[in-house]
ZADRENTI-409933 format. One line per field, with one value per residue (C-alpha): residue number from 1; residue in three letters; x, y, z. Coordinates in steps of 0.001 Angstrom, whole numbers, m for minus. Layout:
N
pos: (NUM	...)
code: (ALA	...)
xx: (X	...)
yy: (Y	...)
zz: (Z	...)
//
This chain:
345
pos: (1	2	3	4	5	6	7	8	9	10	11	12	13	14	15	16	17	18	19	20	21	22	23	24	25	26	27	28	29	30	31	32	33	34	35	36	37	38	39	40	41	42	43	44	45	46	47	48	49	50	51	52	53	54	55	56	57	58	59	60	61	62	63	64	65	66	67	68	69	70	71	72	73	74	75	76	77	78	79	80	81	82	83	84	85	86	87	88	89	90	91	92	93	94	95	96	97	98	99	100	101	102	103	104	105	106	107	108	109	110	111	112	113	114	115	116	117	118	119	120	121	122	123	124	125	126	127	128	129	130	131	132	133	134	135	136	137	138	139	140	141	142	143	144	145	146	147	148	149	150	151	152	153	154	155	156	157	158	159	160	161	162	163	164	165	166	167	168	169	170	171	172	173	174	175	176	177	178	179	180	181	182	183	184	185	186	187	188	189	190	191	192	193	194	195	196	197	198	199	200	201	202	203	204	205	206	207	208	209	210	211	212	213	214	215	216	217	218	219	220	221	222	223	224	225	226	227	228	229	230	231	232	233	234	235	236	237	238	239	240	241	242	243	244	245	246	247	248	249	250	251	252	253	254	255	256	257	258	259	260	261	262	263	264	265	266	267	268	269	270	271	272	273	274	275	276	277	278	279	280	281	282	283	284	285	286	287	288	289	290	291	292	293	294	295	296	297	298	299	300	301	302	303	304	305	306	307	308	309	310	311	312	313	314	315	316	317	318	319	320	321	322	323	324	325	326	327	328	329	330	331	332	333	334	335	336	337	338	339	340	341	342	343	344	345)
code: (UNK	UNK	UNK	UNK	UNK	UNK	UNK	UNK	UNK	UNK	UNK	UNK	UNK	UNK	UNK	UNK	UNK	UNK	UNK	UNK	UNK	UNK	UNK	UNK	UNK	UNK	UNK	UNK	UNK	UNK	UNK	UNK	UNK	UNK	UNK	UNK	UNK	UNK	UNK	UNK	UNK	UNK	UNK	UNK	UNK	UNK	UNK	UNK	UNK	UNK	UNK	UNK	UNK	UNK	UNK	UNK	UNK	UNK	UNK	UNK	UNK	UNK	UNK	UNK	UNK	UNK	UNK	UNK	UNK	UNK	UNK	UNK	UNK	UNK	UNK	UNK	UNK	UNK	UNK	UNK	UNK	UNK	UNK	UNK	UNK	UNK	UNK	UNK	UNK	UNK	UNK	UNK	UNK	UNK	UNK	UNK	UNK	UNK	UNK	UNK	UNK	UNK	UNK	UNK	UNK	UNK	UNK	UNK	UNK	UNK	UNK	UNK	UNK	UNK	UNK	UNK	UNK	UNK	UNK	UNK	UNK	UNK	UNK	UNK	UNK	UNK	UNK	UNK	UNK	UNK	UNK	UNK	UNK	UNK	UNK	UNK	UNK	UNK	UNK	UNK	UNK	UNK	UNK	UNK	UNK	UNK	UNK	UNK	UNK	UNK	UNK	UNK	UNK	UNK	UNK	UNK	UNK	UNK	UNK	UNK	UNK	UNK	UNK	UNK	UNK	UNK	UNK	UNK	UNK	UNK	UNK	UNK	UNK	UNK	UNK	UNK	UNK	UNK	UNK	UNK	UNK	UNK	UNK	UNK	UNK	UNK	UNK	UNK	UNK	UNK	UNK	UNK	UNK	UNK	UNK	UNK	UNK	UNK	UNK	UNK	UNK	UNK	UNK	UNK	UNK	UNK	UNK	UNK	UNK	UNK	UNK	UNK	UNK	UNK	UNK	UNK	UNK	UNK	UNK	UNK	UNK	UNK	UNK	UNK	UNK	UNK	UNK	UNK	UNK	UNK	UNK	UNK	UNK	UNK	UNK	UNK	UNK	UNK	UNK	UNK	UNK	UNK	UNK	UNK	UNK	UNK	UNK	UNK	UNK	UNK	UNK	UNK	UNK	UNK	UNK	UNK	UNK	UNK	UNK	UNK	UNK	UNK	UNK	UNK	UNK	UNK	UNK	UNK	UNK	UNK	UNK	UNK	UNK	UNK	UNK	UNK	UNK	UNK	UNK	UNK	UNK	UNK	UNK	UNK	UNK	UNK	UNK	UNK	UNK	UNK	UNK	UNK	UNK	UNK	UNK	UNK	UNK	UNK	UNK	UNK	UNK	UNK	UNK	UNK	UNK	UNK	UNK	UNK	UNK	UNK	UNK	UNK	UNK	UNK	UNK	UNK	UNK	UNK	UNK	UNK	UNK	UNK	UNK	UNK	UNK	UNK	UNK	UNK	UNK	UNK	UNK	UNK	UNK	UNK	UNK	UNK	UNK	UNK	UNK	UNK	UNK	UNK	UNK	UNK	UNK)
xx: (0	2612	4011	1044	796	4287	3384	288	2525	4940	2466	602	3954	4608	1613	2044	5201	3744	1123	2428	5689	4474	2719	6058	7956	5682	6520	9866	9591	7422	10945	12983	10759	8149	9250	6042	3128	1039	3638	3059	m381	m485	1496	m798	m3795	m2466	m2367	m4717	m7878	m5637	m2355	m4644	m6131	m2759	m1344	m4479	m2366	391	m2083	m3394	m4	1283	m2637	m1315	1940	666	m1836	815	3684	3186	6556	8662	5760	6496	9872	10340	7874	10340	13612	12963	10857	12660	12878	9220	8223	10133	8475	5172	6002	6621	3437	1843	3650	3211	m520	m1174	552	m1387	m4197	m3228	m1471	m4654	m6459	m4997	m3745	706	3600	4866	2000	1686	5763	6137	3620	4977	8453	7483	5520	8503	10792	8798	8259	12056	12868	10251	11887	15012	14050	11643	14653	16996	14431	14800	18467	18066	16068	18315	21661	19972	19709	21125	18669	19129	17348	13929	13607	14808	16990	18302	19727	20605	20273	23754	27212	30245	28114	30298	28771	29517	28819	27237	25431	23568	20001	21845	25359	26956	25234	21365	21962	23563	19729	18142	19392	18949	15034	15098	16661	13817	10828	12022	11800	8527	6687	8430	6652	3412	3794	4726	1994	m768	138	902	3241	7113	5660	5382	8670	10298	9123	10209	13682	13722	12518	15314	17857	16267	16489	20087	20844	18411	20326	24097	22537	20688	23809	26100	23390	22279	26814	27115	24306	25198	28037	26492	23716	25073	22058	20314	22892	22635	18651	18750	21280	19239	16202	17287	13653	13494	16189	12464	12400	15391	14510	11242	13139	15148	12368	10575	14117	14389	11036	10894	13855	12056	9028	10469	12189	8633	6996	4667	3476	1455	3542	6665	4662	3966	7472	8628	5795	6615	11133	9523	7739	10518	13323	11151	10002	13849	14623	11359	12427	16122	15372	13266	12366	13408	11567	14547	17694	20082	23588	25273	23692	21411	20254	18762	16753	12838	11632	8401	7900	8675	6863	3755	704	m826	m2245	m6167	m6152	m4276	m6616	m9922	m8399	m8136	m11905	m12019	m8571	m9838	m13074	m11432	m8848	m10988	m13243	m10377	m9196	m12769	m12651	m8936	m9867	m12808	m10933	m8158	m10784	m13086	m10065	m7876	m6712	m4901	m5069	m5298	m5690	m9299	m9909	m13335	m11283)
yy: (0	2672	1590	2648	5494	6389	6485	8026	11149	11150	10945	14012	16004	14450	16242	19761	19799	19250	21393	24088	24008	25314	28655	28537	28800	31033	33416	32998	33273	36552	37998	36877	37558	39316	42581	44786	45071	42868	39917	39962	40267	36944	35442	35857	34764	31684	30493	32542	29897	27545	28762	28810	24855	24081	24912	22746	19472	21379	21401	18026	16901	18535	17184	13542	13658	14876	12223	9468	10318	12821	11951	12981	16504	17441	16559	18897	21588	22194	21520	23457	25915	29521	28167	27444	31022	31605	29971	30752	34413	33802	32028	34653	37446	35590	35015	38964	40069	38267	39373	43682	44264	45484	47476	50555	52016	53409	53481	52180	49889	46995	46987	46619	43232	42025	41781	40515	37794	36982	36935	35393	32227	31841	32071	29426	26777	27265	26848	23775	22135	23039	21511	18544	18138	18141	15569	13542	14478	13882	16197	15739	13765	12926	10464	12036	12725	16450	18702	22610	23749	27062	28354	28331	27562	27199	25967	22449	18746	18274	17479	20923	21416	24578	24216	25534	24167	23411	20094	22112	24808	22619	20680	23996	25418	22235	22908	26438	25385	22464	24601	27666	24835	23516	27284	28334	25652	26415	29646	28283	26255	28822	31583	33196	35252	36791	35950	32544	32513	33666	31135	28640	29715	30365	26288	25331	27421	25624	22675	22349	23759	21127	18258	19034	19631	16391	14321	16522	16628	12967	11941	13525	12571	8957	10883	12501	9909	6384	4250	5547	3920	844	1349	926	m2201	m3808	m3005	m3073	m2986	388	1834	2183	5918	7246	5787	7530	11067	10184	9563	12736	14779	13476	14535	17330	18332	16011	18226	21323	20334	19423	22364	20352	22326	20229	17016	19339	20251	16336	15590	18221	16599	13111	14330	15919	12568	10151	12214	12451	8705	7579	10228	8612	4855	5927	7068	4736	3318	6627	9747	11823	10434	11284	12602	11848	7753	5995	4199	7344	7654	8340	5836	4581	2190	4225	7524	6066	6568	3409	1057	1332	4954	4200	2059	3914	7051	5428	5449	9374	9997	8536	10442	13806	12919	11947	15187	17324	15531	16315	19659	20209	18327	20665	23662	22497	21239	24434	27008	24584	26753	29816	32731	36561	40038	40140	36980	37245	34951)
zz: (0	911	m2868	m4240	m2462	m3351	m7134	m6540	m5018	m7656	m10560	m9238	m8376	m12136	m13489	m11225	m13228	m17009	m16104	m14284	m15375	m19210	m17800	m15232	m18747	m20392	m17789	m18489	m21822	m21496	m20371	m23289	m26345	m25167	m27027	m26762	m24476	m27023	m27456	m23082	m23505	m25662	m23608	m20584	m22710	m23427	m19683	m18633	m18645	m17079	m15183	m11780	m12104	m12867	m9334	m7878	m8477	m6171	m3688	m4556	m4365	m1024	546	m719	573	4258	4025	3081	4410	7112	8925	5798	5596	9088	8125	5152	5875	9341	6956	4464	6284	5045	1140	1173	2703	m411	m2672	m1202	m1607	m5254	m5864	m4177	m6177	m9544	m9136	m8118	m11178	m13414	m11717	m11240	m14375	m15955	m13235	m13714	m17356	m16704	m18398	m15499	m13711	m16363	m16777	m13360	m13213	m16113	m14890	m11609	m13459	m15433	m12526	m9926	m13215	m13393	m9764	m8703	m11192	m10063	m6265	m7515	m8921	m6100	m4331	m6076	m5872	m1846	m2084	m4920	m2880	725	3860	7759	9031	12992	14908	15285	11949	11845	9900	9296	6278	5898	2534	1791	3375	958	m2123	m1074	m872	2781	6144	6714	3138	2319	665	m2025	m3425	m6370	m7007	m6751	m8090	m11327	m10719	m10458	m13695	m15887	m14654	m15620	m18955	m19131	m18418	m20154	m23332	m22211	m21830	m25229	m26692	m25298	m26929	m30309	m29795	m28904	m30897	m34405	m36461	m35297	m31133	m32994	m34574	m31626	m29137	m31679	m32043	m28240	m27620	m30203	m27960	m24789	m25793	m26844	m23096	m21544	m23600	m22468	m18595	m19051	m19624	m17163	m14607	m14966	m14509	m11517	m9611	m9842	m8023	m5369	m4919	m5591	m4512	m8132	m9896	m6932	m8024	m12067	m11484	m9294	m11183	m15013	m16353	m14779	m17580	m19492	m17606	m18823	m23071	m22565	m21308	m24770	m27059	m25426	m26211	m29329	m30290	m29445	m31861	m34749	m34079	m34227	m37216	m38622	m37355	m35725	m32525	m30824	m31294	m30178	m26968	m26142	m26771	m24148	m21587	m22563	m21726	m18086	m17578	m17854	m16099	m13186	m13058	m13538	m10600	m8325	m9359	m8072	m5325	m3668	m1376	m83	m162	2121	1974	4786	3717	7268	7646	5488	8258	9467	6049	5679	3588	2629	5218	7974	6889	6266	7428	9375	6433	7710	6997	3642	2593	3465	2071	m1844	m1676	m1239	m3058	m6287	m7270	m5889	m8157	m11279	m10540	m10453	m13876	m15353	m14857	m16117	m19524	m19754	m19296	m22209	m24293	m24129	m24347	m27204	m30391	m31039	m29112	m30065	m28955	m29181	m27844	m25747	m23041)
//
């Protein structure tokens, strides 16, 4: 059961990602080819329908991972408490600017939102993937199940690690690069003309940066974490994560070749997809490594919840899950097509 409920967390973190992590890259991408107020403007309409149901699977994937796991949430949440202030800050600061950068007609008003949009995009990505890399590379753990990171020491691998170091803030980039590829293509996908153009050439950029981090990023974490490697030969048939990261890679670039948008767009999904299943399959059976004794490691079996409660809780997980499904597939389905500036939506 705490298996299942293991996948069940990492598919919906899995989907946040996908999801979110295209309007994450739009905003980025707002920043680095949005050249007038209308090529913004676009931008924003092309997530605008959705960019808010995206961040429910963060919440449906944080509500999950208390209910599963809530040794490694109380855990974390303490852990990491000052970069997820920081994070909710930028959530916070994202969401208002999307929100006040039409109430009030200035030069200097819808600049202002439209940067902190931007900014608030790129600087979440990288904190999501330096996020990730703590988890990859492992955190102090003591007995009771408690840690403190600082945000940074001397940006060393150590006994006294810093939130962030070289090793997640190499994780953190290779996420900006990967998202900034994803939201491009969202735009190329949604939109028309030089914006078009732009976001394509942008992608194309993106996506040669998101290869070379790929390959650097994927060498030295069998580094810094060597029960991934220990993982994959145990478990060969799991090497099926990593071909479909490939195939989603190589996609991508046959897409783009093609000029085939939507299949591009998939591609991207399909490369997010795979690199985070080959991370989960490594990983486990932990979900927080320690860095200073493994034996001190949260793992699935003793993070759980008790097994009663996991078992009743599948019967209300699933159709708040399938609902919440419903209504995204709506909202794509009823907004789908190109956007422009005097779109009634």
């Amino acid at each position: 059961m705490e298996t299942l409920w293991f996948c069940l967390v990492a598919a919906l973190i899995t989907g946040y990602v996908v999801l979110d992590g295209f309007d994450l890259g739009a905003g980025i991408a707002s920043l680095l080819i949005g050249r007038s107020a209308a090529d913004k403007r676009l931008i924003l309409k092309s997530i605008g329908p959705v960019w808010d149901g995206n961040e429910v699977w963060l919440l449906a994937a944080g509500g999950t991972l208390y209910f599963a796991f809530p040794a490694l949430y109380s855990s974390s949440f303490s852990g990491f408490y000052l970069p997820l202030m920081i994070v909710l800050w930028l959530l916070i600061l994202r969401g208002i600017a999307i929100e006040f950068r039409n109430h009030i007609e200035s030069p200097t008003w819808t600049p202002l939102w439209d940067f902190v949009f931007g900014a608030a995009s790129a600087l979440l990505v990288v904190f999501f993937g330096a996020a990730l890399g703590n988890v990859v590379r492992g955190v102090p753990l003591d007995s009771a199940g408690d840690f403190f990171l600082p945000l940074w020491t001397d940006f060393n691998i150590g006994a006294e690690p810093g939130i962030l170091d070289w090793y997640t803030v190499l994780v953190g980039l290779f996420a900006f690069a990967t998202l900034t590829m994803h939201g491009a293509l969202w735009v190329y996908l949604k939109t028309l003309g030089d914006l078009q153009q732009r976001a394509k050439r942008l992608a194309q950029h993106a996506l040669a940066a998101v290869a070379l981090l790929a390959l650097a990023t994927t060498l030295i974490t069998f580094q810094v974490q060597p029960h991934i490697l220990e993982s994959f030969a145990a478990r060969p048939w799991g090497f099926v994560f990593p071909l479909v990261a490939l195939t989603g890679l190589a996609g991508a670039f046959l897409s783009l070749r093609n000029k085939d948008e939507l299949k591009s767009f998939l591609a991207s999904s399909l490369f997010i997809t795979g690199m985070l299943a080959s991370v989960v399959f490594g990983v486990f059976p932990y979900v927080l490594p320690s860095s200073t004794n493994p034996a001190l490691s949260l793992t699935v079996y003793n993070a759980k919840a008790p097994d009663y409660g996991l078992k009743i809780g599948l019967f209300w997980w699933i159709p708040g899950m399938l609902l919440a499904l419903a209504y995204s597939v709506f909202v794509y389905r009823k907004f789908a097509g190109k956007v422009q500036l005097d779109d009634a939506h």
